[in-house]
Chimera marker file (.cmm) of the C-alpha trace (Angstrom):
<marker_set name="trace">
<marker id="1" x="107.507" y="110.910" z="115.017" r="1" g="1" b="0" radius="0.5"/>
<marker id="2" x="110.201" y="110.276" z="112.469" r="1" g="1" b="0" radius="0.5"/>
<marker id="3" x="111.042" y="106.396" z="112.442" r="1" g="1" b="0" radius="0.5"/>
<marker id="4" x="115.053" y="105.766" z="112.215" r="1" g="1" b="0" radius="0.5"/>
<marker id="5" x="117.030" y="103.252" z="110.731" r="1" g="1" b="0" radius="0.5"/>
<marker id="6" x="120.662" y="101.966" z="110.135" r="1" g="1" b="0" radius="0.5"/>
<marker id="7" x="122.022" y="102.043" z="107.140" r="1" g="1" b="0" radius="0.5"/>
<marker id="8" x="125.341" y="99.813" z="105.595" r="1" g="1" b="0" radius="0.5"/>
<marker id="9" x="127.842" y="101.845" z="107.018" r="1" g="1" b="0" radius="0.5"/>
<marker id="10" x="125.813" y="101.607" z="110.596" r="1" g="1" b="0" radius="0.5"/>
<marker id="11" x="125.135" y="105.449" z="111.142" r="1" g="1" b="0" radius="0.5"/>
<marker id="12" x="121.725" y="106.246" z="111.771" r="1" g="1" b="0" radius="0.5"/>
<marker id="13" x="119.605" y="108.139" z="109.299" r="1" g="1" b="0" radius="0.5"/>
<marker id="14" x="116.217" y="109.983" z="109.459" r="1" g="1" b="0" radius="0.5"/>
<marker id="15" x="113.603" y="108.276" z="107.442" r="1" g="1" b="0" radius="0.5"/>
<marker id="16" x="110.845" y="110.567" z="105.985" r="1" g="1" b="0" radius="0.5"/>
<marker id="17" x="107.237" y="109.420" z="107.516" r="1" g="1" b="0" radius="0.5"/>
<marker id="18" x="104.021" y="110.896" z="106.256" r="1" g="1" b="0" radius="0.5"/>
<marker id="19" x="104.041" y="113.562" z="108.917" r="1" g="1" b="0" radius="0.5"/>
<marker id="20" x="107.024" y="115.015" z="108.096" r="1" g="1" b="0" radius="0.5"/>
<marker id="21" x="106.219" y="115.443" z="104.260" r="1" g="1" b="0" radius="0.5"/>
<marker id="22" x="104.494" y="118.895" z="103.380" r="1" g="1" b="0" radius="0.5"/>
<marker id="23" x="100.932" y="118.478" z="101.811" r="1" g="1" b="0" radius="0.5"/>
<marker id="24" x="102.558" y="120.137" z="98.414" r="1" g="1" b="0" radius="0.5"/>
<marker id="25" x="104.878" y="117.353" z="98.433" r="1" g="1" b="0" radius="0.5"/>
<marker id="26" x="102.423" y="114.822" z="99.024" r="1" g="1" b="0" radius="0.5"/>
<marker id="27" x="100.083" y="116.305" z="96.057" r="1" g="1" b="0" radius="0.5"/>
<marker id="28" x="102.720" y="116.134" z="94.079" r="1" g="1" b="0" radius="0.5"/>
<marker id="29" x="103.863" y="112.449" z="94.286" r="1" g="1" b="0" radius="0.5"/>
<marker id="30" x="100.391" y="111.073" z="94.124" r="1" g="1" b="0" radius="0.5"/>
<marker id="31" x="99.490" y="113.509" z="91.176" r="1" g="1" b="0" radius="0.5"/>
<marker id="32" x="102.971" y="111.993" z="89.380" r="1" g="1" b="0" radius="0.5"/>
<marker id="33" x="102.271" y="108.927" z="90.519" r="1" g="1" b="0" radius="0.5"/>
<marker id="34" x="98.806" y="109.060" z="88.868" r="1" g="1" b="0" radius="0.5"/>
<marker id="35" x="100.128" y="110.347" z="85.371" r="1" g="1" b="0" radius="0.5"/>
<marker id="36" x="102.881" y="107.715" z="85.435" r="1" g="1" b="0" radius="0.5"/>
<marker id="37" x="100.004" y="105.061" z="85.920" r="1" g="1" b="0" radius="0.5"/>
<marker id="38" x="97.951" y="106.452" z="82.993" r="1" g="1" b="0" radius="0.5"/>
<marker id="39" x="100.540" y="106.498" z="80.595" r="1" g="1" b="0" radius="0.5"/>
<marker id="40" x="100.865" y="102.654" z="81.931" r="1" g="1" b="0" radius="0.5"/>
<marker id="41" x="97.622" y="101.910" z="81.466" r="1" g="1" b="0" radius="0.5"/>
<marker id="42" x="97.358" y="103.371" z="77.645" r="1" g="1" b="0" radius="0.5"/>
<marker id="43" x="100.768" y="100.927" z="76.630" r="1" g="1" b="0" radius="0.5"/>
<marker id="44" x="98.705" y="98.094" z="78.096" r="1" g="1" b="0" radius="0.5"/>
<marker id="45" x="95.810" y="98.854" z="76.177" r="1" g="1" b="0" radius="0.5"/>
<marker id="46" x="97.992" y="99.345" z="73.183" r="1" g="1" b="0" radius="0.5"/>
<marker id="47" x="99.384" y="96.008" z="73.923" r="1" g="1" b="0" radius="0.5"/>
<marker id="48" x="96.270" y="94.317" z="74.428" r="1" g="1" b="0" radius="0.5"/>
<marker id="49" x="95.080" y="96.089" z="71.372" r="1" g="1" b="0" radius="0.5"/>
<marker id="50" x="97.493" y="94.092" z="69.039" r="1" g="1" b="0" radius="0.5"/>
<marker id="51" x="97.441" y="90.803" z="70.943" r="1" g="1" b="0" radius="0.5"/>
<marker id="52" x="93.572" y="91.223" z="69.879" r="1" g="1" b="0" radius="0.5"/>
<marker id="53" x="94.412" y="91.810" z="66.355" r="1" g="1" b="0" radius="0.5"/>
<marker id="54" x="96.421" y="88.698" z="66.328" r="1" g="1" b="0" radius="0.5"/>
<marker id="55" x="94.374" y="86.559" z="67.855" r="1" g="1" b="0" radius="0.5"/>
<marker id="56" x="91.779" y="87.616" z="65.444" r="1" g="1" b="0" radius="0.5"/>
<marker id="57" x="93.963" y="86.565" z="62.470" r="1" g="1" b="0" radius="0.5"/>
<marker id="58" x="94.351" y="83.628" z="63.774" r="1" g="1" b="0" radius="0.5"/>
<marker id="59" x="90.907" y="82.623" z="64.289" r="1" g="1" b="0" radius="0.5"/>
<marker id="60" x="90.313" y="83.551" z="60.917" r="1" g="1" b="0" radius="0.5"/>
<marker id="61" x="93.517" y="81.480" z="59.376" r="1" g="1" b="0" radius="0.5"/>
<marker id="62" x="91.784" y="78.595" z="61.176" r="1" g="1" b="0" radius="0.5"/>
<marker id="63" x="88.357" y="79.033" z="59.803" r="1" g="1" b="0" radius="0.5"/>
<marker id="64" x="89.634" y="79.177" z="56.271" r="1" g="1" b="0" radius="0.5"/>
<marker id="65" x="91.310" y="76.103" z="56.703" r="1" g="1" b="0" radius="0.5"/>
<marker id="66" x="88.156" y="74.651" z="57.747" r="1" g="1" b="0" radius="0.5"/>
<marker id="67" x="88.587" y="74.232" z="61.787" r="1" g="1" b="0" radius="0.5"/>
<marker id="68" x="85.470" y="74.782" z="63.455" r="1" g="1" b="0" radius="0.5"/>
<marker id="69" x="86.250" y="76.598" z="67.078" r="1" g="1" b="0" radius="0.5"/>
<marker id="70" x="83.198" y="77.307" z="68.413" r="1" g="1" b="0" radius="0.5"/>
<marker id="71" x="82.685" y="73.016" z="67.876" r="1" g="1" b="0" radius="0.5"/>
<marker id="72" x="86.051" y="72.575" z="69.952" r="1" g="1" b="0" radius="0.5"/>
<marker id="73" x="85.264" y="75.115" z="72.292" r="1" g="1" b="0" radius="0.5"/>
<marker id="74" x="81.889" y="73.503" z="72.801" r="1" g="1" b="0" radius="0.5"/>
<marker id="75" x="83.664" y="69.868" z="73.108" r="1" g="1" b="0" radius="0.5"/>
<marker id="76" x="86.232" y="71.500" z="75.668" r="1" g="1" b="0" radius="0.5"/>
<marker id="77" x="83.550" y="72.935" z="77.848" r="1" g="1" b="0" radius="0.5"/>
<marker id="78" x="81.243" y="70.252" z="77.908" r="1" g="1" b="0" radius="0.5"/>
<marker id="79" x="84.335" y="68.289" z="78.847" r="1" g="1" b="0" radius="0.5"/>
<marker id="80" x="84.801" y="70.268" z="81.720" r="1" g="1" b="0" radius="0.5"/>
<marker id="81" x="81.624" y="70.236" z="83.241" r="1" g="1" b="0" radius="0.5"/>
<marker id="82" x="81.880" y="66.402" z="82.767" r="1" g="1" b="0" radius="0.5"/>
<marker id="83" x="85.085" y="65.910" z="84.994" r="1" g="1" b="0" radius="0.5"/>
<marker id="84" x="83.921" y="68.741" z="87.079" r="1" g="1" b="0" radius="0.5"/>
<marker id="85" x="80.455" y="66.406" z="87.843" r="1" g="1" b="0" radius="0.5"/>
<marker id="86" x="82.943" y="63.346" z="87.964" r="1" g="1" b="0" radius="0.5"/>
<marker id="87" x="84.997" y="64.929" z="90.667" r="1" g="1" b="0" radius="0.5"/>
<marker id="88" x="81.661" y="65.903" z="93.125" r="1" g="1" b="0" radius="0.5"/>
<marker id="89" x="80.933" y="62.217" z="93.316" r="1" g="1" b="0" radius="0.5"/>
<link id1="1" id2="2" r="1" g="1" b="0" radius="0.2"/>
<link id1="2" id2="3" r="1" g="1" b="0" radius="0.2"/>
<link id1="3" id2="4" r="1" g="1" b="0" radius="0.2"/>
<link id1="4" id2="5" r="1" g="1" b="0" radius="0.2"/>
<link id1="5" id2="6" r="1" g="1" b="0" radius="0.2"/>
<link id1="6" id2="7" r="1" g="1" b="0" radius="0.2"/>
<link id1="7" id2="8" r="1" g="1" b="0" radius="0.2"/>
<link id1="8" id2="9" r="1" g="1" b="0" radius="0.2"/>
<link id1="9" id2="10" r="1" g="1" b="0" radius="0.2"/>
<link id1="10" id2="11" r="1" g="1" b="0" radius="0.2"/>
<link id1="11" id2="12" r="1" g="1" b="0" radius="0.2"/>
<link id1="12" id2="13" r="1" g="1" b="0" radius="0.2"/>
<link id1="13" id2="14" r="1" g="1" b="0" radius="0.2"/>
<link id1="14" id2="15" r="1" g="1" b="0" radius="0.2"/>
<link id1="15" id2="16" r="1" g="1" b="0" radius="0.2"/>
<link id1="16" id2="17" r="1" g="1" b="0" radius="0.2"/>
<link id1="17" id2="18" r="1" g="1" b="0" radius="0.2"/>
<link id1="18" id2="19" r="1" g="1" b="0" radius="0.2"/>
<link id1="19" id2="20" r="1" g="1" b="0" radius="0.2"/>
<link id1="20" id2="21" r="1" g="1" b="0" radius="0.2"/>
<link id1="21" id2="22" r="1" g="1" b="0" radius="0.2"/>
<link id1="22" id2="23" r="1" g="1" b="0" radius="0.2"/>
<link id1="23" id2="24" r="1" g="1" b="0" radius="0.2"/>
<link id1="24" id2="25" r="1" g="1" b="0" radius="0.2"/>
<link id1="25" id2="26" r="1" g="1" b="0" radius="0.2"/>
<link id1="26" id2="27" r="1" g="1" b="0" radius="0.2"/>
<link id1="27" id2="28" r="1" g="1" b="0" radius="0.2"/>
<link id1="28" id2="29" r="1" g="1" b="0" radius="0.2"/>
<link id1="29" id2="30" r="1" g="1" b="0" radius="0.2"/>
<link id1="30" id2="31" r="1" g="1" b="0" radius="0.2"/>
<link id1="31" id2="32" r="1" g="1" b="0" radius="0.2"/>
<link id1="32" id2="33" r="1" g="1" b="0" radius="0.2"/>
<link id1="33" id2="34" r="1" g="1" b="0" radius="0.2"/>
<link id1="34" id2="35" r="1" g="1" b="0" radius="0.2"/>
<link id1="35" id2="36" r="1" g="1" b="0" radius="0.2"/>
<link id1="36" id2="37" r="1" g="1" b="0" radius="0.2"/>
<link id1="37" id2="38" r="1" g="1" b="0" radius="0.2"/>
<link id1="38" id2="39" r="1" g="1" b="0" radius="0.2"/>
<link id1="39" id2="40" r="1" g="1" b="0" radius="0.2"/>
<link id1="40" id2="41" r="1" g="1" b="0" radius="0.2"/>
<link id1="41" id2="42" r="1" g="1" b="0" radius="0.2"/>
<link id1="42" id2="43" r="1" g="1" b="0" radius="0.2"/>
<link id1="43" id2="44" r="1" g="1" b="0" radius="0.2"/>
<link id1="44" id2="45" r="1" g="1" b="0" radius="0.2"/>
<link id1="45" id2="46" r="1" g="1" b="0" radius="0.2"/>
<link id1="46" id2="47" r="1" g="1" b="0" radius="0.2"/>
<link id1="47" id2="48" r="1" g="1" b="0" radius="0.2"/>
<link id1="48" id2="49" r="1" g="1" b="0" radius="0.2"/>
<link id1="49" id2="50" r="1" g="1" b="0" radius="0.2"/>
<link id1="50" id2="51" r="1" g="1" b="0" radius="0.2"/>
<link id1="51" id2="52" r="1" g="1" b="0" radius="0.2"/>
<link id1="52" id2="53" r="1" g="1" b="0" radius="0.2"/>
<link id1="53" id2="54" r="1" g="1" b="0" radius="0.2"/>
<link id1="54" id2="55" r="1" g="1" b="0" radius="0.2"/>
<link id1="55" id2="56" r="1" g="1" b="0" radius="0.2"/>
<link id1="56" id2="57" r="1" g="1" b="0" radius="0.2"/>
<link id1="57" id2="58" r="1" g="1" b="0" radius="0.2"/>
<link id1="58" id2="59" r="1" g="1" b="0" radius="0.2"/>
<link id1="59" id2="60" r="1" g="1" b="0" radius="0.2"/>
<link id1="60" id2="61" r="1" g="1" b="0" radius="0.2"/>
<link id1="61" id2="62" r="1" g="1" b="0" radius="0.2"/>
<link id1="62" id2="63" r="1" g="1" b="0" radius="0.2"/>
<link id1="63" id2="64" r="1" g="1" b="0" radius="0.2"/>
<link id1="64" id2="65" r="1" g="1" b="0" radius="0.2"/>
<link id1="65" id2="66" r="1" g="1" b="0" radius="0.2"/>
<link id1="66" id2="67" r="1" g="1" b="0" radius="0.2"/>
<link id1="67" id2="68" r="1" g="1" b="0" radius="0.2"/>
<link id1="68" id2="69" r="1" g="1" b="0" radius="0.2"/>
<link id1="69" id2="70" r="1" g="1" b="0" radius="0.2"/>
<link id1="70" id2="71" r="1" g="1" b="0" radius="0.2"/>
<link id1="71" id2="72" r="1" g="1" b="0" radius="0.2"/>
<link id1="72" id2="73" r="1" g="1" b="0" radius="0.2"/>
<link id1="73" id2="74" r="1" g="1" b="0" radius="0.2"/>
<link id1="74" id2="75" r="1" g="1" b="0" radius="0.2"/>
<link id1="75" id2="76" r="1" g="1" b="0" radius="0.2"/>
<link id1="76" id2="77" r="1" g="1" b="0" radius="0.2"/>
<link id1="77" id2="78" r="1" g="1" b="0" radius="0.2"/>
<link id1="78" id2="79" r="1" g="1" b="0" radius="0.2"/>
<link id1="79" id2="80" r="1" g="1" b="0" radius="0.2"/>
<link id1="80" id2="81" r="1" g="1" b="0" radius="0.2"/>
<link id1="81" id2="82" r="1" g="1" b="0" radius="0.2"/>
<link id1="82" id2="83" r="1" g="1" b="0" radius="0.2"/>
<link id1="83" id2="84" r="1" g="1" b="0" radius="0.2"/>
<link id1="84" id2="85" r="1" g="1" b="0" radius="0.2"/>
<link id1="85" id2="86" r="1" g="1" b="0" radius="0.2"/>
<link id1="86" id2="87" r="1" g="1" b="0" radius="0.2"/>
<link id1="87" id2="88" r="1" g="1" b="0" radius="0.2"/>
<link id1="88" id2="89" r="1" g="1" b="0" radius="0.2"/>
</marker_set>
């Protein structure tokens, strides 16, 4: 059963459901749906790809100057668990 609406002008107008689409058409949309998503999915990765890179410089810019992450990230976690025990009392 075909569900109806109203649209601006306030005829009524068929609205496709599910039933009323042919399997072919169906196939279709999900397999463009599909290829759309994958070509997504490989510009995130590119994207994610550089931020990596970056990040990676920047660690190493640190470390040359002499900063010592893994000691912050150490202090920052330990910090955590700290005022996480602080807050169960």
């Amino acid at each position: 059963m075909a569900m109806k609406s109203v649209n601006s002008a306030g005829t009524k107008k068929k609205v496709a459901t599910p039933g009323d689409v042919s399997k072919d058409e169906q196939v279709g949309f999900h397999k463009g749906a599909l290829s759309t998503l994958a070509k997504e999915r490989e510009e995130m990765l590119k994207i994610l790809s550089i931020v990596e890179q970056l990040m990676q410089m920047h660690v190493s810019a640190l470390k040359e100057l002499g900063v010592d992450l893994e000691k912050i990230a150490a202090s920052a976690e330990k910090s955590a668990k700290g005022k996480k025990l602080e807050e169960s009392l």
